[in-house]
Each structure stands twice: as C-alpha cells, then as structure tokens.
mmCIF file of the N, C-alpha and C atoms, coordinates in Angstrom:
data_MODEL
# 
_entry.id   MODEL 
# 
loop_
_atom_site.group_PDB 
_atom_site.id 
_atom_site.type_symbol 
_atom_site.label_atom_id 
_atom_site.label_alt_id 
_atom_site.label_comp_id 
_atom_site.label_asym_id 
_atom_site.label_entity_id 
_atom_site.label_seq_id 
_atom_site.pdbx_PDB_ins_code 
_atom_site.Cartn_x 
_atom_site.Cartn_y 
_atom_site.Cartn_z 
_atom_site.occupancy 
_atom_site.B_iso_or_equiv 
_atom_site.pdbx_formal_charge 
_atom_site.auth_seq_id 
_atom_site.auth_comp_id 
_atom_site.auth_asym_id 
_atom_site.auth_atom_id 
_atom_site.pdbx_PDB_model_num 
ATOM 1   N N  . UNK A 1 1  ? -27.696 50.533 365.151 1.00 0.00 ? 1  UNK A N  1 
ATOM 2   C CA . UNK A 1 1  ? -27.727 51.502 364.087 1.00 0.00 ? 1  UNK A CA 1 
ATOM 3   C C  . UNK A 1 1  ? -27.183 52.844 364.559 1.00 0.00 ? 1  UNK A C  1 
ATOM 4   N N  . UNK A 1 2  ? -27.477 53.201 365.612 1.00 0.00 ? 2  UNK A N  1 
ATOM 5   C CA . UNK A 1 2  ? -26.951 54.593 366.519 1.00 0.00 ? 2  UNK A CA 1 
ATOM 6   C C  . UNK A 1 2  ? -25.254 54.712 366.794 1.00 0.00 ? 2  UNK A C  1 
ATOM 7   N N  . UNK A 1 3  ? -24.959 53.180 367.022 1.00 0.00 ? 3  UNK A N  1 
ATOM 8   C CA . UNK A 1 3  ? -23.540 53.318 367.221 1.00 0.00 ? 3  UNK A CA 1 
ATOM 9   C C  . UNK A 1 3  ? -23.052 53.319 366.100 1.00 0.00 ? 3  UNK A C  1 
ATOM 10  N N  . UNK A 1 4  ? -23.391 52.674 365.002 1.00 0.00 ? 4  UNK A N  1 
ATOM 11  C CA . UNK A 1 4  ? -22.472 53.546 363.662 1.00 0.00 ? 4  UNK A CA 1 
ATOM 12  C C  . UNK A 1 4  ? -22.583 55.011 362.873 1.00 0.00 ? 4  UNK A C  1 
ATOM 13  N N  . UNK A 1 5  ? -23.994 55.010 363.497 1.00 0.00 ? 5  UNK A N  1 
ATOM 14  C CA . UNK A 1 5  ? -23.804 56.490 362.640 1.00 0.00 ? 5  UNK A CA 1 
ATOM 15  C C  . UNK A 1 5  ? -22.865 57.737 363.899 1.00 0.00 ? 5  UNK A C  1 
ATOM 16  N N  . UNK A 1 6  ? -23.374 57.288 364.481 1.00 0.00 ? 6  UNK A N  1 
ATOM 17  C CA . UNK A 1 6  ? -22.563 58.336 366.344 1.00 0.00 ? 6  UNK A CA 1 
ATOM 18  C C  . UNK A 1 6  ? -20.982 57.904 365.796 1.00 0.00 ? 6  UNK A C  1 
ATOM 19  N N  . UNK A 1 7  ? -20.643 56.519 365.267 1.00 0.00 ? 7  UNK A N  1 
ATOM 20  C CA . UNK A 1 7  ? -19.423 56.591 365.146 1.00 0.00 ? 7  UNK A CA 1 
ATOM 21  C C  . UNK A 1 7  ? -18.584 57.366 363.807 1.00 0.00 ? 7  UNK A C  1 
ATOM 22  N N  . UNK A 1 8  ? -19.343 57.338 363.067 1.00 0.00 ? 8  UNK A N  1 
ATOM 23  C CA . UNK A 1 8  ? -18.836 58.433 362.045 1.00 0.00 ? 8  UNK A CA 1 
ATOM 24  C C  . UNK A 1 8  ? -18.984 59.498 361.928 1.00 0.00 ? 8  UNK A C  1 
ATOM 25  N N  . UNK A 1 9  ? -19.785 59.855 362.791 1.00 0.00 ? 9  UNK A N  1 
ATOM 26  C CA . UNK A 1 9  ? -19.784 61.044 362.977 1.00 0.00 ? 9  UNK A CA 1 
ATOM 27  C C  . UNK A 1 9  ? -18.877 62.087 363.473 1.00 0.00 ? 9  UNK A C  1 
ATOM 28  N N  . UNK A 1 10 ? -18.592 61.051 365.268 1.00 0.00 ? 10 UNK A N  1 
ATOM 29  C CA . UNK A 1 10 ? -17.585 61.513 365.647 1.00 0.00 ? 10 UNK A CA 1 
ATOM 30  C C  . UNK A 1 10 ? -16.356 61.516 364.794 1.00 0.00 ? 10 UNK A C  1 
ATOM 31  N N  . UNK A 1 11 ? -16.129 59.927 364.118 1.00 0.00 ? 11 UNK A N  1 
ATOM 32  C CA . UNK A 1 11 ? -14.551 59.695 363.958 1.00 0.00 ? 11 UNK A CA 1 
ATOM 33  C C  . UNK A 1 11 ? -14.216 61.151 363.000 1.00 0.00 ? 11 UNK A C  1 
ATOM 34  N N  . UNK A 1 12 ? -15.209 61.540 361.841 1.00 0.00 ? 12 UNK A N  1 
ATOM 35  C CA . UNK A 1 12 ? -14.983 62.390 360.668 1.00 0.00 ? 12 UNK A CA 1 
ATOM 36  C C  . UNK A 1 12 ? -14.635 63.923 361.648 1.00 0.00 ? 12 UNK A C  1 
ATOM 37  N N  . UNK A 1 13 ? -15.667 64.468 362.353 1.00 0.00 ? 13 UNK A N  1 
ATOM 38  C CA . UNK A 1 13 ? -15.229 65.303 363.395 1.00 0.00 ? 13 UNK A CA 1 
ATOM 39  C C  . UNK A 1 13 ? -13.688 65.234 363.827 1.00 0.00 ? 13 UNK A C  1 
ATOM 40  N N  . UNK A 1 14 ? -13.489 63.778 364.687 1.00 0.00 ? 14 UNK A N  1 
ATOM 41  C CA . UNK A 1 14 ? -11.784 64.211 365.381 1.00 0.00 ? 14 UNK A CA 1 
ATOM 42  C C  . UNK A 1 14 ? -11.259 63.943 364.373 1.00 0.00 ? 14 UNK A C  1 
ATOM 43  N N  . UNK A 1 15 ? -11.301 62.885 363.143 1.00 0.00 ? 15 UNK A N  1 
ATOM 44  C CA . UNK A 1 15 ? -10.071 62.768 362.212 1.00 0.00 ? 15 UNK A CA 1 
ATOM 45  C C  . UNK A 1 15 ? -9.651  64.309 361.383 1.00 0.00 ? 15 UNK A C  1 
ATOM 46  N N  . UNK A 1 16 ? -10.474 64.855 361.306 1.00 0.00 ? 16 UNK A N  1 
ATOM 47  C CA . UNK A 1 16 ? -10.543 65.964 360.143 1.00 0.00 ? 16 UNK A CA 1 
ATOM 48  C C  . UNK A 1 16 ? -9.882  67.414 361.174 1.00 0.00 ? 16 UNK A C  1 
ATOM 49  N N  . UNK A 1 17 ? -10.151 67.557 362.307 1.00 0.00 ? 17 UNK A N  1 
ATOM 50  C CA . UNK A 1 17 ? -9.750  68.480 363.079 1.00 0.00 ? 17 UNK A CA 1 
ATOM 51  C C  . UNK A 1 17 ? -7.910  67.851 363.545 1.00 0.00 ? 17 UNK A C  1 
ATOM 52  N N  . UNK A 1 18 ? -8.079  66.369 363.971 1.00 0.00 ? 18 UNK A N  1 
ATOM 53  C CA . UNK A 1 18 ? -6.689  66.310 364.146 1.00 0.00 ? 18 UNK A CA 1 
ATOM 54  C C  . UNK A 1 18 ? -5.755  65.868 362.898 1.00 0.00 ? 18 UNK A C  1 
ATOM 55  N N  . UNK A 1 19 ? -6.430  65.933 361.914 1.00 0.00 ? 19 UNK A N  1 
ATOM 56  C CA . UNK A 1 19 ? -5.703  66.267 360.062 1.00 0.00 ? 19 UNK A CA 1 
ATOM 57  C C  . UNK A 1 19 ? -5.121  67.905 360.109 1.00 0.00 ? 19 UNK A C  1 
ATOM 58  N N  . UNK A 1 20 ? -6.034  68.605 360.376 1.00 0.00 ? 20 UNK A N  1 
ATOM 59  C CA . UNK A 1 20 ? -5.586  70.393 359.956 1.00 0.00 ? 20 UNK A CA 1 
ATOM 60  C C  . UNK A 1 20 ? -4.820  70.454 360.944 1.00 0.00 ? 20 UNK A C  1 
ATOM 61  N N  . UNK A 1 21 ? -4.931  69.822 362.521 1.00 0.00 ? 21 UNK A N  1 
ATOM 62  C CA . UNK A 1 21 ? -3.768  70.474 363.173 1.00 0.00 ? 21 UNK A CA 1 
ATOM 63  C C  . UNK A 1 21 ? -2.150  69.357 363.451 1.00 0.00 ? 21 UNK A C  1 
ATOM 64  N N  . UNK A 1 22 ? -2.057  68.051 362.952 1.00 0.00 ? 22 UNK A N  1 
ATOM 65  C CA . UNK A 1 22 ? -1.268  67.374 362.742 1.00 0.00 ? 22 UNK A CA 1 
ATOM 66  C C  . UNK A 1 22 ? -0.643  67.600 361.500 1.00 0.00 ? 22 UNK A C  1 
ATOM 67  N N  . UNK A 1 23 ? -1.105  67.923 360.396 1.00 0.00 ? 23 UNK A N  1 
ATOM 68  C CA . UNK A 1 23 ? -0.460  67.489 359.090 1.00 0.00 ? 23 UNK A CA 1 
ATOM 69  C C  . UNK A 1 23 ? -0.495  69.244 358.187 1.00 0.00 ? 23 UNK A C  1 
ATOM 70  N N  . UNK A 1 24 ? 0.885   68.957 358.017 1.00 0.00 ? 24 UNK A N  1 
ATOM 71  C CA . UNK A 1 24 ? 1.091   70.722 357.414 1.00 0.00 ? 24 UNK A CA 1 
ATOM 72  C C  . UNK A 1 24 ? 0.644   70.706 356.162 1.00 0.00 ? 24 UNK A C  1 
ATOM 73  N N  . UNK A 1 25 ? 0.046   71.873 354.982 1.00 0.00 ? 25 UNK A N  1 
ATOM 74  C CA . UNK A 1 25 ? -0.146  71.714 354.128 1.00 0.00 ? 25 UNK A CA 1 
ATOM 75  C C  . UNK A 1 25 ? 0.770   72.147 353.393 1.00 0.00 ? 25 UNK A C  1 
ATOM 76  N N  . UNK A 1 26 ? 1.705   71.187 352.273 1.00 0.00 ? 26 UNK A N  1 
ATOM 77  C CA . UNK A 1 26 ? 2.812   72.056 351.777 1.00 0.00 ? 26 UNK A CA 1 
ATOM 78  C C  . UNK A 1 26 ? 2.571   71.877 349.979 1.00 0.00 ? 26 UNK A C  1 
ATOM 79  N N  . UNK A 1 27 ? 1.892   72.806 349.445 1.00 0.00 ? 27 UNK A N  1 
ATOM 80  C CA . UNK A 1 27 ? 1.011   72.538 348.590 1.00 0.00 ? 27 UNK A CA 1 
ATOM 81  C C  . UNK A 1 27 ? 2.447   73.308 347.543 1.00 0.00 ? 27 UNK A C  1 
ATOM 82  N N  . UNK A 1 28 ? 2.378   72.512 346.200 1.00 0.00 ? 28 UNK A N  1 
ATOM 83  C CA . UNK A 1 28 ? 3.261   73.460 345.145 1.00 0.00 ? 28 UNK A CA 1 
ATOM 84  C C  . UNK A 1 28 ? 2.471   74.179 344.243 1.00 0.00 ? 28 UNK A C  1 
ATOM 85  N N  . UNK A 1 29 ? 3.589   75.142 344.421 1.00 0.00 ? 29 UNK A N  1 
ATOM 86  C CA . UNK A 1 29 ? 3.560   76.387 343.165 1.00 0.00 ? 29 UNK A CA 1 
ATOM 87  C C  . UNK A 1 29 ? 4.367   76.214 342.221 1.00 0.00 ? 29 UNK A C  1 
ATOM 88  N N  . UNK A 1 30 ? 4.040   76.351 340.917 1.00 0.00 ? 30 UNK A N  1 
ATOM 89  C CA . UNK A 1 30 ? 4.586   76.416 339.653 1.00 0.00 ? 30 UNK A CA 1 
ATOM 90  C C  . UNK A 1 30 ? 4.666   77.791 338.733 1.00 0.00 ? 30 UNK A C  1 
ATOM 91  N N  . UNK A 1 31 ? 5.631   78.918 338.895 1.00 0.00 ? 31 UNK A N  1 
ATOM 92  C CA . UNK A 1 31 ? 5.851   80.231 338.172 1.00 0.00 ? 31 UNK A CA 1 
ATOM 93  C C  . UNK A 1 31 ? 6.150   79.640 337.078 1.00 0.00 ? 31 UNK A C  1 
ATOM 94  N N  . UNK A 1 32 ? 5.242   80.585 335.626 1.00 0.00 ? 32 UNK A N  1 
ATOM 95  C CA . UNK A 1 32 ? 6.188   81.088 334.909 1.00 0.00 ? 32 UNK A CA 1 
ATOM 96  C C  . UNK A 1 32 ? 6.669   82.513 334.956 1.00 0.00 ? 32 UNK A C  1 
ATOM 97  N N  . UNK A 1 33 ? 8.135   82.462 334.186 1.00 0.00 ? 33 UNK A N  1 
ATOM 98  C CA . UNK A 1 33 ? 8.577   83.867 334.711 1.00 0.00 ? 33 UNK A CA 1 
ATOM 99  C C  . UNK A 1 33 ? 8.752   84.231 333.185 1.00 0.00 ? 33 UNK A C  1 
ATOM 100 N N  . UNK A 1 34 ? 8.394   85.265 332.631 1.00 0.00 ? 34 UNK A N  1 
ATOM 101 C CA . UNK A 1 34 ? 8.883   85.895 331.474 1.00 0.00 ? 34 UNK A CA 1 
ATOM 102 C C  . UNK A 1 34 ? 9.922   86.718 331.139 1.00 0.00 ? 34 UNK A C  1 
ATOM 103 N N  . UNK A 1 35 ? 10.426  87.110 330.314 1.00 0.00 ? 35 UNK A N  1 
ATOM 104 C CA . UNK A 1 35 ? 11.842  87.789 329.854 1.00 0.00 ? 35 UNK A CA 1 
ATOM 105 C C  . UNK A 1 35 ? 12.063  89.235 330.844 1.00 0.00 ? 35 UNK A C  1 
ATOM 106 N N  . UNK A 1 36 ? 11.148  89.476 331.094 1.00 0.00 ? 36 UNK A N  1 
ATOM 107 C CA . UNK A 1 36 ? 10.903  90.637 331.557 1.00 0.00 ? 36 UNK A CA 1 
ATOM 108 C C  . UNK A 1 36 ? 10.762  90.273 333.467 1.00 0.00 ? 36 UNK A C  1 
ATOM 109 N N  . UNK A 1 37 ? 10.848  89.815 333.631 1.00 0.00 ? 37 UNK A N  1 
ATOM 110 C CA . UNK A 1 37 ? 10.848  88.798 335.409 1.00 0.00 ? 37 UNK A CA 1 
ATOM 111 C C  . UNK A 1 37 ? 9.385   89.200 335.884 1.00 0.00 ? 37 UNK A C  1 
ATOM 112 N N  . UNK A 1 38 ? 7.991   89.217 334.931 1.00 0.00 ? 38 UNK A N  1 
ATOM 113 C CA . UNK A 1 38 ? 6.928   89.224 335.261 1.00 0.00 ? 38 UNK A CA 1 
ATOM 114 C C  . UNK A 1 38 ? 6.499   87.783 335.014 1.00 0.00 ? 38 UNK A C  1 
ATOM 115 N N  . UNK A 1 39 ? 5.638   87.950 336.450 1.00 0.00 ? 39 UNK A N  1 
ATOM 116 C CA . UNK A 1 39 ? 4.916   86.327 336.119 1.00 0.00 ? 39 UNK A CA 1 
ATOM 117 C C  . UNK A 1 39 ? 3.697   86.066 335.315 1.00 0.00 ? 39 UNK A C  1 
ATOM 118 N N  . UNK A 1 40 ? 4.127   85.576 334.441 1.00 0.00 ? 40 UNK A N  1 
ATOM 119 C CA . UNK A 1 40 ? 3.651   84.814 332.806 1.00 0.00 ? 40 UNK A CA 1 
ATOM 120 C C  . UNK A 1 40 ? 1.979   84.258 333.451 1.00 0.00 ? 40 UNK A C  1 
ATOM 121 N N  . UNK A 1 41 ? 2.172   82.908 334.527 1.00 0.00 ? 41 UNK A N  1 
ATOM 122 C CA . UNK A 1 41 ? 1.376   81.898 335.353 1.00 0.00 ? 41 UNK A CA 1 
ATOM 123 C C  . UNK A 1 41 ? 1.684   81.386 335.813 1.00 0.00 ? 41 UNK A C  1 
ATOM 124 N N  . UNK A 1 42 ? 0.696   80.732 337.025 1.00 0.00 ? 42 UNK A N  1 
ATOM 125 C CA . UNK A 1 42 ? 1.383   80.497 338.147 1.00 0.00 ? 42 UNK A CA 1 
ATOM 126 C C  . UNK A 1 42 ? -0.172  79.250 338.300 1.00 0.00 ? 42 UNK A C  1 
ATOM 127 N N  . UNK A 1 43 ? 0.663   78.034 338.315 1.00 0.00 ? 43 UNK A N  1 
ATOM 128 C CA . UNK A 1 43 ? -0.579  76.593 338.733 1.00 0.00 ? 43 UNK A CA 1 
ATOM 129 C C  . UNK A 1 43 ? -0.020  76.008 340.552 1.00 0.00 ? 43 UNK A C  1 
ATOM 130 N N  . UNK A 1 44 ? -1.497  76.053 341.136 1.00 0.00 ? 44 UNK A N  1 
ATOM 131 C CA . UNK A 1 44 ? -1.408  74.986 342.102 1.00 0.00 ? 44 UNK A CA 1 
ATOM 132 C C  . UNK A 1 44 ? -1.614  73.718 341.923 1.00 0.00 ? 44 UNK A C  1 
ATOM 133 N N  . UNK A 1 45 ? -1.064  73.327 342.593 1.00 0.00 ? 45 UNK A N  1 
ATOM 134 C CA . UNK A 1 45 ? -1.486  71.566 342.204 1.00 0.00 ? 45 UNK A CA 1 
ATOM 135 C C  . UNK A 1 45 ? -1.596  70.856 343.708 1.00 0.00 ? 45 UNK A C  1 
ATOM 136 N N  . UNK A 1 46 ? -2.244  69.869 343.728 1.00 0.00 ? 46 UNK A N  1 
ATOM 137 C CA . UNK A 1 46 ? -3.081  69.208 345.099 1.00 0.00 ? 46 UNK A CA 1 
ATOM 138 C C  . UNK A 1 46 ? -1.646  68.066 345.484 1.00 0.00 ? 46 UNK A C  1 
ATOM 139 N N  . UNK A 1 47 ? -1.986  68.342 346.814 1.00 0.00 ? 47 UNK A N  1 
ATOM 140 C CA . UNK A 1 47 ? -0.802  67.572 348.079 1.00 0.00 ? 47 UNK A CA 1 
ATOM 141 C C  . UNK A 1 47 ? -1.379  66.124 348.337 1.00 0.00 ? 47 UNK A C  1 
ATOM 142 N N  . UNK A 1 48 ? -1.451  65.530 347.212 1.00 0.00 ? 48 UNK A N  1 
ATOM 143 C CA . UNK A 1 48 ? -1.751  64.214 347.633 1.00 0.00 ? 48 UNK A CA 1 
ATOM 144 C C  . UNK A 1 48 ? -1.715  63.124 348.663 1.00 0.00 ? 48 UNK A C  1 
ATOM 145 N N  . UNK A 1 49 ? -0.111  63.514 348.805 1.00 0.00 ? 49 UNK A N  1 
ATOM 146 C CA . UNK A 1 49 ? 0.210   62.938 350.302 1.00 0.00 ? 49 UNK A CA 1 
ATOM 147 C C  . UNK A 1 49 ? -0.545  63.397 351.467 1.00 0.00 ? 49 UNK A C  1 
ATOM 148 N N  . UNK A 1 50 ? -0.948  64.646 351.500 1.00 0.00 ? 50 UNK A N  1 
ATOM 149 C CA . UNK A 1 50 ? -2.328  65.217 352.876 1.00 0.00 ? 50 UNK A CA 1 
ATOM 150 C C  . UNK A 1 50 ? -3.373  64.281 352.436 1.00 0.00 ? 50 UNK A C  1 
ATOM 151 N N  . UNK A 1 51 ? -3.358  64.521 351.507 1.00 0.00 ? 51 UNK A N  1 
ATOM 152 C CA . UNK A 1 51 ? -5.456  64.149 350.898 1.00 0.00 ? 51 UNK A CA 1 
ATOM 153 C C  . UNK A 1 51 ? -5.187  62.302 352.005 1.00 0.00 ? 51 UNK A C  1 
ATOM 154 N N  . UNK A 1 52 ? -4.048  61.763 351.269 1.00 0.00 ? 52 UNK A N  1 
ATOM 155 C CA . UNK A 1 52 ? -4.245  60.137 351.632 1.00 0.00 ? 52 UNK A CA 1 
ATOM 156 C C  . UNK A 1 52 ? -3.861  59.819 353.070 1.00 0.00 ? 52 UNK A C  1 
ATOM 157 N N  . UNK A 1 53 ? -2.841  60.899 353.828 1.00 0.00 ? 53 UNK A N  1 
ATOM 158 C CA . UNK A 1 53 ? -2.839  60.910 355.106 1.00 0.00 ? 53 UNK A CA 1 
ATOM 159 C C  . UNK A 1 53 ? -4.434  61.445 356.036 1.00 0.00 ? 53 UNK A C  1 
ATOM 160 N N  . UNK A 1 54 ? -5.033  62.208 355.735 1.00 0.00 ? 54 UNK A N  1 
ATOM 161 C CA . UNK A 1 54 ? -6.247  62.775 356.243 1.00 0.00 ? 54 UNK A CA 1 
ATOM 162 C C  . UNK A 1 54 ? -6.899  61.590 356.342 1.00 0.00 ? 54 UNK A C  1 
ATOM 163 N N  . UNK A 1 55 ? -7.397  61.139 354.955 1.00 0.00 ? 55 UNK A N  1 
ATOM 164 C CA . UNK A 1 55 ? -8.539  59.832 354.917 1.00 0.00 ? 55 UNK A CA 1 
ATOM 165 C C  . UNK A 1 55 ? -7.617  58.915 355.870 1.00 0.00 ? 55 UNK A C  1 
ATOM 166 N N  . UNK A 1 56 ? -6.971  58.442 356.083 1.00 0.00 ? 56 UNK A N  1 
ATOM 167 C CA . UNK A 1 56 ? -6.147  57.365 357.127 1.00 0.00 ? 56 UNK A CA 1 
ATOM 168 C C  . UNK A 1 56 ? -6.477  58.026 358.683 1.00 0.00 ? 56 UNK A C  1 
ATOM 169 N N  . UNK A 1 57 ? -6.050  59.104 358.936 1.00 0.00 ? 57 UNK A N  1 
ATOM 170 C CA . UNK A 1 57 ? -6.324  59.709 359.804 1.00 0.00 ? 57 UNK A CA 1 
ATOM 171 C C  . UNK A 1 57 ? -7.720  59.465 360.584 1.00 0.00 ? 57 UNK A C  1 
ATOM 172 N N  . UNK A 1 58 ? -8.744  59.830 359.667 1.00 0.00 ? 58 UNK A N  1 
ATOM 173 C CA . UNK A 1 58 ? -10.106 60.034 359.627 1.00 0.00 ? 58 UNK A CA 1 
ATOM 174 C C  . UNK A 1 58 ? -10.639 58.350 359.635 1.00 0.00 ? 58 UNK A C  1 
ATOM 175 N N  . UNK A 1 59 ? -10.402 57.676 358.724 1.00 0.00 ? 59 UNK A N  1 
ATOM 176 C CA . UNK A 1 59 ? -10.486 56.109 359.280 1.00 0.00 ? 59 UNK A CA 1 
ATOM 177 C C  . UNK A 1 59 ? -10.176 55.412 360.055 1.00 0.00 ? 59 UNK A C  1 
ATOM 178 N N  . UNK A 1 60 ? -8.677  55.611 360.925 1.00 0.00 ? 60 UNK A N  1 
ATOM 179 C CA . UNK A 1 60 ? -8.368  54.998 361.972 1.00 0.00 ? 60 UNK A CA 1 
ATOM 180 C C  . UNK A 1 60 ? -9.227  55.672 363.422 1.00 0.00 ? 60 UNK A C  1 
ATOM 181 N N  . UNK A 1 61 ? -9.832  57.004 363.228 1.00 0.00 ? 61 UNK A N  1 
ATOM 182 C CA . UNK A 1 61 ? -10.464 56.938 364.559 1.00 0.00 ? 61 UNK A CA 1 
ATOM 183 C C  . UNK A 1 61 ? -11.618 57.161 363.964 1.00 0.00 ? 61 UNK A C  1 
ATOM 184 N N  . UNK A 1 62 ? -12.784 56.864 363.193 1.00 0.00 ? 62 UNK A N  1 
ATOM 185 C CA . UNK A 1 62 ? -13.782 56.225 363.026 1.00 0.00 ? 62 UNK A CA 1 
ATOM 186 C C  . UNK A 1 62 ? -13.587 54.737 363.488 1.00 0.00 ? 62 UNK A C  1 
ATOM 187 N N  . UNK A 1 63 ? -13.094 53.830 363.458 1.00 0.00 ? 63 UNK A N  1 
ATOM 188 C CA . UNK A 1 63 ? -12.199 52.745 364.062 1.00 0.00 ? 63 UNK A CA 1 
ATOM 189 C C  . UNK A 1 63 ? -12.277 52.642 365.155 1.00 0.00 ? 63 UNK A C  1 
ATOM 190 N N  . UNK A 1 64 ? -11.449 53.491 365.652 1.00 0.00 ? 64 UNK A N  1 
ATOM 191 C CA . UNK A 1 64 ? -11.371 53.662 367.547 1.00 0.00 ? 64 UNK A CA 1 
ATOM 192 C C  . UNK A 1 64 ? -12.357 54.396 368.027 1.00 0.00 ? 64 UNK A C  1 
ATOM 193 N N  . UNK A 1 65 ? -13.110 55.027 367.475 1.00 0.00 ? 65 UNK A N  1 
ATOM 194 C CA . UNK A 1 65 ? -14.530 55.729 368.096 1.00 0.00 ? 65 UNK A CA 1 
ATOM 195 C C  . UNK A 1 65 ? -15.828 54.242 368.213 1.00 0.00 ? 65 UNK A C  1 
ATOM 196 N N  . UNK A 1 66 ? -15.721 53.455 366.985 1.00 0.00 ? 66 UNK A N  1 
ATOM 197 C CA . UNK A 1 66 ? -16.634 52.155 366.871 1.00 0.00 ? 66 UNK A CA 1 
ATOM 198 C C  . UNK A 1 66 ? -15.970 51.611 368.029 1.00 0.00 ? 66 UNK A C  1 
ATOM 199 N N  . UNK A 1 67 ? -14.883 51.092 368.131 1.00 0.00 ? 67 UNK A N  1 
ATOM 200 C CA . UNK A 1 67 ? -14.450 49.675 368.907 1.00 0.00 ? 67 UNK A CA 1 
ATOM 201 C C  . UNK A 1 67 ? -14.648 50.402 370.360 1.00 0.00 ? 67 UNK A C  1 
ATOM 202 N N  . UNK A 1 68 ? -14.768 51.517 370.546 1.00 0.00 ? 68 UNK A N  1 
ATOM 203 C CA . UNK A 1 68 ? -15.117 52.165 372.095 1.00 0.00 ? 68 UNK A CA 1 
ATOM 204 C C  . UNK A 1 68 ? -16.342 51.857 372.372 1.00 0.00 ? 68 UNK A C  1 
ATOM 205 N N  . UNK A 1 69 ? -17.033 52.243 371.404 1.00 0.00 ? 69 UNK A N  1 
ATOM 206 C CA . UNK A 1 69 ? -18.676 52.076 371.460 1.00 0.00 ? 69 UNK A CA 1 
ATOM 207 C C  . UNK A 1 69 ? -18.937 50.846 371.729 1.00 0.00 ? 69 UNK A C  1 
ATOM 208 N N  . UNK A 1 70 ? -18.452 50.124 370.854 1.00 0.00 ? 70 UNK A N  1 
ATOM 209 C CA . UNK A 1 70 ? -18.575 48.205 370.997 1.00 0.00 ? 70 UNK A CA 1 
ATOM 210 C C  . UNK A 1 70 ? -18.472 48.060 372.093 1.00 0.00 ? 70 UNK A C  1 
ATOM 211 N N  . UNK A 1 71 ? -17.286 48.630 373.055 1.00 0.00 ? 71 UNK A N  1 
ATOM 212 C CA . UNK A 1 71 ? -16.966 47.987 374.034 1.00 0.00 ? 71 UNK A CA 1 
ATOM 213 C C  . UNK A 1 71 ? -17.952 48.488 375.093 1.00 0.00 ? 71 UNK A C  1 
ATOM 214 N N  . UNK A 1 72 ? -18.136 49.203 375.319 1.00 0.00 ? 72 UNK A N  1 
ATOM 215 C CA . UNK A 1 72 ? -19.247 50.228 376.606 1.00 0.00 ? 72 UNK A CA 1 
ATOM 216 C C  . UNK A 1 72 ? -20.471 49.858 376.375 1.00 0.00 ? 72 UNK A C  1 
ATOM 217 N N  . UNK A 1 73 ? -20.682 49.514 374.884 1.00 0.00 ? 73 UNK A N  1 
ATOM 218 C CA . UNK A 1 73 ? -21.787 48.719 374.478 1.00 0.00 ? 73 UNK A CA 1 
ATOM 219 C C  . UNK A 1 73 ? -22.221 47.115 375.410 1.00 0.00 ? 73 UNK A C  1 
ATOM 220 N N  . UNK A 1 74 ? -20.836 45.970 375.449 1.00 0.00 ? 74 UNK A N  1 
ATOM 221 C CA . UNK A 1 74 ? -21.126 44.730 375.461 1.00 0.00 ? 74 UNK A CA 1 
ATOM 222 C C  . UNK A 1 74 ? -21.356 44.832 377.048 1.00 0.00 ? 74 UNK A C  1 
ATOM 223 N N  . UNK A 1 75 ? -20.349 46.060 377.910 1.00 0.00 ? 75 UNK A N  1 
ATOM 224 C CA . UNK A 1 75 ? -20.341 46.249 379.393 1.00 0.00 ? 75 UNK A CA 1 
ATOM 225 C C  . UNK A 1 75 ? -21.815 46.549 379.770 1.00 0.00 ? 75 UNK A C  1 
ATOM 226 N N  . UNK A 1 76 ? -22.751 47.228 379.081 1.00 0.00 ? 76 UNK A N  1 
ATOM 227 C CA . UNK A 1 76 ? -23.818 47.489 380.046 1.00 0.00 ? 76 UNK A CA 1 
ATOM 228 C C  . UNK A 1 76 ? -25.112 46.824 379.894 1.00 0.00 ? 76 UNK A C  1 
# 
C-alpha cells in the first residue's frame, strides 16, 4: 500500500516539475481591434497540447517511480 501511494506521490512531484521546465507554454491570444486601433477584447484559450503532454509526462514517471519500487522491493 506504501509503495503506491510513495509512488504517486513522487511520480506527480517529478512529472509536474519536469512538465514546467520541459514543455513551453505557448498559450493563444485572440484581439479584437476596433476602428479606432483600440482593443475591443482580447480571449485566452487553453494549450491543450501542454495539458495532454503534462498528464503523459506525469504518468510515465509515476510508472518508472512504481517499477523502481517493485524492483528494490522483490531485492530485499
């Protein structure tokens, strides 16, 4: 029970730290511009491609944090 929760713990820890410093955020902006070249509004909208790279990120070493544990586990 210790090695899965220790393992998500960690994996969410390194996946999420090596997400912000691996993966750039290149998020869009949408101006409107009015007749007058003042901005009307202006929408962000979410980088999907981060969101689904992060969770991958964050799952593959929850992954490799378990199968470490497993293993140091069966050795002692």
């Amino acid at each position: 029970m210790k090695k899965g929760w220790l393992s998500i713990v960690i994996g969410l820890v390194l996946g999420l730290t090596l997400s912000y410093f691996l993966l750039s955020y290149n998020g869009w902006t949408m101006v409107s511009i009015g007749k007058d070249g003042e901005t009307l509004s202006s929408i962000n909208e979410l980088d999907v491609d981060l969101i689904t790279n992060a969770f991958s990120i964050t799952i593959l070493c929850i992954a490799v944090v378990y199968g470490t544990l497993s293993v140091f586990n069966k050795r002692l």
